[in-house]
N, C-alpha and C positions, 0 to 999 in steps of 0.2 A: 504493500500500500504506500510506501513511499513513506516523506514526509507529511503529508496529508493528515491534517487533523479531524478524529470524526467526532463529530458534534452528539450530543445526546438531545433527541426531544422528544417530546413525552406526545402521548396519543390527545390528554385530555388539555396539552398545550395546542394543538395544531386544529381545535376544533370540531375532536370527535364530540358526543354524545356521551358514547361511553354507556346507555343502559337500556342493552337488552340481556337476556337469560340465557347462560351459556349452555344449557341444559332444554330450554323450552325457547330458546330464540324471542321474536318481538323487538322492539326497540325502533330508533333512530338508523339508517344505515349509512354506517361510516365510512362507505369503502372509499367517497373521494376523498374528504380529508386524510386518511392515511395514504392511498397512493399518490397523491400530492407529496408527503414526507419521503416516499419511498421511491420516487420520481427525479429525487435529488441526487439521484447514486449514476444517473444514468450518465454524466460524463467523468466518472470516475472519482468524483467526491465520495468520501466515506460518508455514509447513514446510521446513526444506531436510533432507532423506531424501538419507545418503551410503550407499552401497552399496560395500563396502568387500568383497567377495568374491562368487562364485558362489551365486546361490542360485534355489532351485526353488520359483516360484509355480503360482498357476491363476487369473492373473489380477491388475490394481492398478488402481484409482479413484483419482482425483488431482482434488484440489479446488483452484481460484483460489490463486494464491500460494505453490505448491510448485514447489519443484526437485529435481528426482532428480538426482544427480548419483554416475557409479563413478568408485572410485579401486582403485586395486593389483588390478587387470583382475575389477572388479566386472560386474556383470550379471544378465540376467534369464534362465530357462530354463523354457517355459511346459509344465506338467504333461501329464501325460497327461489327454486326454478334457474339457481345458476347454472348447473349443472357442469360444471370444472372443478379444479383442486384450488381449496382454499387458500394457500399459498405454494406460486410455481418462480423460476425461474424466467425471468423477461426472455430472455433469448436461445430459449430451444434450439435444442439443434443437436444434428445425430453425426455432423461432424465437426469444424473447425470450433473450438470453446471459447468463448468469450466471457463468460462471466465466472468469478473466483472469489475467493473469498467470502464466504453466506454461511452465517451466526442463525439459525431459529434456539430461541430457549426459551423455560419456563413458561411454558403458555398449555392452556388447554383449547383444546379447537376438535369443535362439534360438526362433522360433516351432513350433519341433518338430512340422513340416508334414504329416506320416504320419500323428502320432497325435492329431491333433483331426477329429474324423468331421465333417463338412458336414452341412446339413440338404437333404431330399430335397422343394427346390423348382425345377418347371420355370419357365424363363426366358417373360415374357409377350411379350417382343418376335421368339421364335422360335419360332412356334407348330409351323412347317409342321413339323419334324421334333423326335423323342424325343432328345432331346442328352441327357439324364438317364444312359443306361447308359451313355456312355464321360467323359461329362463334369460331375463333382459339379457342385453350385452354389456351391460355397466359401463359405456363406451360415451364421449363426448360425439359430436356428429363427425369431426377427421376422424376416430377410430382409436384417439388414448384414452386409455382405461382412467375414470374417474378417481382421482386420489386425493386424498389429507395433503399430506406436502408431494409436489412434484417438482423433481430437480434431473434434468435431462440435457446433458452438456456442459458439466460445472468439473470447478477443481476447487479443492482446499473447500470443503464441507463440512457442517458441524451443524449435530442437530442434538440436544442434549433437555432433559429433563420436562419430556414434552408427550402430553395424555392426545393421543387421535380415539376421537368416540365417534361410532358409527356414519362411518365413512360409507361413501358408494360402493365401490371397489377395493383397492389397494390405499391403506391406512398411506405407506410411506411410497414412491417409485421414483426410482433410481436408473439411468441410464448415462452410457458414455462420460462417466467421471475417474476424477482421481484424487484421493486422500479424502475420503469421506471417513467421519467421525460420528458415530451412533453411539451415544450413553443415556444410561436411565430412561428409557420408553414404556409405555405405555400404549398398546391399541387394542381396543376393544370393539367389536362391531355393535354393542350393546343391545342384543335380542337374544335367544332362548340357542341356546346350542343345537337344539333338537333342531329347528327351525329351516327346512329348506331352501327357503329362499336368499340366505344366506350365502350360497353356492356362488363360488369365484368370487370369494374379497380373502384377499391377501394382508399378512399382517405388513411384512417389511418385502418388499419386493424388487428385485435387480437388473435390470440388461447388459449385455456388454456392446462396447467396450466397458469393464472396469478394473484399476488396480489401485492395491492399499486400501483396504477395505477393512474397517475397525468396528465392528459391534459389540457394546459391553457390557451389558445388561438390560435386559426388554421381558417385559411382561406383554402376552399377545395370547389374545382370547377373538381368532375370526375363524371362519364359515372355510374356509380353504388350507391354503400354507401357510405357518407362520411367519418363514421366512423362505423366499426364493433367490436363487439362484441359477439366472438363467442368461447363460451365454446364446445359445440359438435354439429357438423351439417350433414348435408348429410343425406341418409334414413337408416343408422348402428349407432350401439352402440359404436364402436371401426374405428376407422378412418386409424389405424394404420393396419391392416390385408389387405389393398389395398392401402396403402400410396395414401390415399385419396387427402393431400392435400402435399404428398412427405413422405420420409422418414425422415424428424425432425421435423416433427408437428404430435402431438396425441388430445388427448382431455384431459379436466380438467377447474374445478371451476373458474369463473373469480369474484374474489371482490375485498372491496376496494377501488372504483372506482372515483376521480372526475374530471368529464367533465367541463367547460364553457368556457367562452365567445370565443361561435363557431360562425363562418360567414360561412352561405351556399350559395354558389355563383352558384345560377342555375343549382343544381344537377340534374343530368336528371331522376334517379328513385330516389332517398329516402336519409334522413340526417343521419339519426343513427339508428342502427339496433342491436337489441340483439337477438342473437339467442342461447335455449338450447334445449336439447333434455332429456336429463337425469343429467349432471352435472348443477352444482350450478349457478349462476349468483344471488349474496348477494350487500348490502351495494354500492348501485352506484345513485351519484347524478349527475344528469345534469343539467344546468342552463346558461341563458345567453346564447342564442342560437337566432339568427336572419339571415333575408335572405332571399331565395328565391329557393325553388323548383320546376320540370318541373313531376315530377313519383307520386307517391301514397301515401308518407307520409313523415311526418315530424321525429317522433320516430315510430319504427315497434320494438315489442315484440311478438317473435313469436319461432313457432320449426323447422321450415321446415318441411322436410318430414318424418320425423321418426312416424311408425306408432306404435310404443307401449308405448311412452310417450307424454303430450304434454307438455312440456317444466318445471324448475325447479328455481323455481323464490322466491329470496327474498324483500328484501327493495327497492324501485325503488324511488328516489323522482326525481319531472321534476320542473321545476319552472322556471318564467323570459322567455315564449320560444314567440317570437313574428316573424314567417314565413310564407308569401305570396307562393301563385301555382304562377308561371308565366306561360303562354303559354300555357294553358291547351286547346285540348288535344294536347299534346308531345306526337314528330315522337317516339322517344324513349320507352314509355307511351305505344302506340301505338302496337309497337314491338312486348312489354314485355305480352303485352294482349294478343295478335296472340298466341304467343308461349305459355303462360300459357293452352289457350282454348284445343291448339292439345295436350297439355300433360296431360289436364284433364281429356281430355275421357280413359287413359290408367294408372292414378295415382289418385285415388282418393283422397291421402295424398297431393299432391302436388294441386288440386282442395280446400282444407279447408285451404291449407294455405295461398293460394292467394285469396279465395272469387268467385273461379268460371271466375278471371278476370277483378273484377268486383272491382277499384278502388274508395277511399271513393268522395263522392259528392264533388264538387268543392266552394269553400268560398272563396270570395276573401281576405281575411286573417285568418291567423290559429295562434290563439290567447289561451297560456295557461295559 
């Protein structure tokens, strides 16, 4: 950042409002007055944006060299009908990085999960059957998956002691960065574990390109993965010829990597998942990992459906992992089985990578 001095100004200095219910939303909507604050980064001025109470956006762009940071149980509560992540990166992008240095902390931020409508895209990798009527796509209209924080194209990241409550999609998403910093998290999709519709929200979720990758403790209670891991997915080589997962997400190597002391709080399918197809996934330790699962595994290493490779895997060490199945079988469990069987008889890539449906035996503890 140079010599550049960053100034500190406070939300309820800049004209917020400042009261609606971080929990039940309402309020004043402050999103101009803060992106006015947060607007100030954009020619490389340092920003540090305090969030000093409750308030009700649709929405926050955060340019290189800002830090959001609540105090006196600040936060974010995203509006009705935005239907994006409550706080993203200004300048996306899946390749050359322009934005660096981004502080999120101490903040609670409410994705008000009901009231952001999804866009009505079918999935390309599930042709054989209409998943559309029981299962949105959690997708903005380009095709990125709806998230809490979204940061796609950044270096030098830092996201630290910060609660995501039901979110759309993916609590956190991550793509093409480097030296990202995860402490003390929280994500909760805040609905009933049982709960189908749940299905595809992600606690902490990745693309590649990524390296130096730091997660250090997170509690994640969602509908899907806790934590992904995903160099290249889907049944293509190139994710980017159908902006698979949007236009600023591609594929690329993820290492680097350390995971611990994770708490799975009743995930309904699975704790941490690495998926590659042809790109790397090198150098990733996970440890310290406790809790309690309702779906099929504790770590999945696997490819999806890509049928010309199965997956491209270096160093992988696990160690310290002590998690319980609860509830088995899980409505959820359940679901995901139905759905596996009818797409097996039309995908046989997608039959080897679930086992036919056929989830590992039940133990009442899963001890590594």
């Amino acid at each position: 950042m140079g010599n550049l001095t960053m100034k500190v100004i406070h939300a309820s200095e800049a004209g917020a409002a400042l009261d609606s219910d971080l929990l039940n939303g309402g309020g004043t909507d402050d999103t101009a007055a803060l992106q006015s604050v947060l607007d100030r980064a954009a020619n490389g001025t340092p920003v540090h944006l305090v969030i000093d109470g409750p308030a009700l956006v649709g929405g926050l762009n955060v340019y290189g060299n800002t830090t959001i940071e609540g105090i006196n149980n600040g936060g974010l509560y995203l509006k009705d009908g935005s239907s994006r992540a409550i706080i993203r990166n200004a300048n996306r992008s899946r390749g050359p990085i322009s934005d660096q240095h981004i502080t999120v902390s101490n903040c609670f931020l409410n994705g008000n999960r009901w009231n952001q409508p999804s866009a009505e895209i079918c999935r390309p990798d599930m042709p054989a059957i209409d998943l559309m009527a029981q299962y949105p796509s959690n997708k903005e209209p380009d095709g990125t998956y709806l998230s809490g924080l979204q940061f796609l194209g950044v270096n030098h990241l830092a996201i630290e002691n910060v609660v995501l409550w039901n979110v759309r999609a993916f609590g956190v998403l991550i793509g093409n960065a480097n030296r990202v910093d995860i402490r003390n998290v929280t994500i909760d999709h805040g609905g009933s574990p049982d709960d189908t519709r749940y299905g595809n929200t992600d606690g902490l979720h990745f693309k590649g390109p990524l390296r130096y990758l730091t997660i250090d403790g997170a509690k994640i209670r969602v509908g899907d993965d806790g934590i992904a891991l995903n160099a290249d997915d889907y049944e293509t080589d190139d994710l980017t010829i159908r902006n698979d997962f949007g236009p600023y997400v591609t594929q690329g190597s993820i290492t680097d990597v350390l995971i611990s002391n994770i708490h799975l709080m009743d995930i309904s399918v699975g704790g941490i998942r690495l998926l590659s197809s042809k790109q790397r996934i090198d150098r990733v330790v996970i440890s310290n990992v406790a809790g309690t699962v309702r779906g099929g595994y504790v770590v999945n290493i696997g490819h999806w459906m890509n049928p010309t490779s199965l997956g491209n895997f270096g160093s992988i060490q696990i160690n310290n992992v002590n998690v319980d199945r609860s509830n088995w079988p899980a409505p959820v469990a359940d679901e995901m089985t139905r759905v596996i069987r009818k797409i097996s008889d039309l995908s046989p890539e997608f039959d080897k990578e679930y086992d036919g449906g056929l989830w590992p035996p039940y133990f009442p503890s899963m001890v590594m």
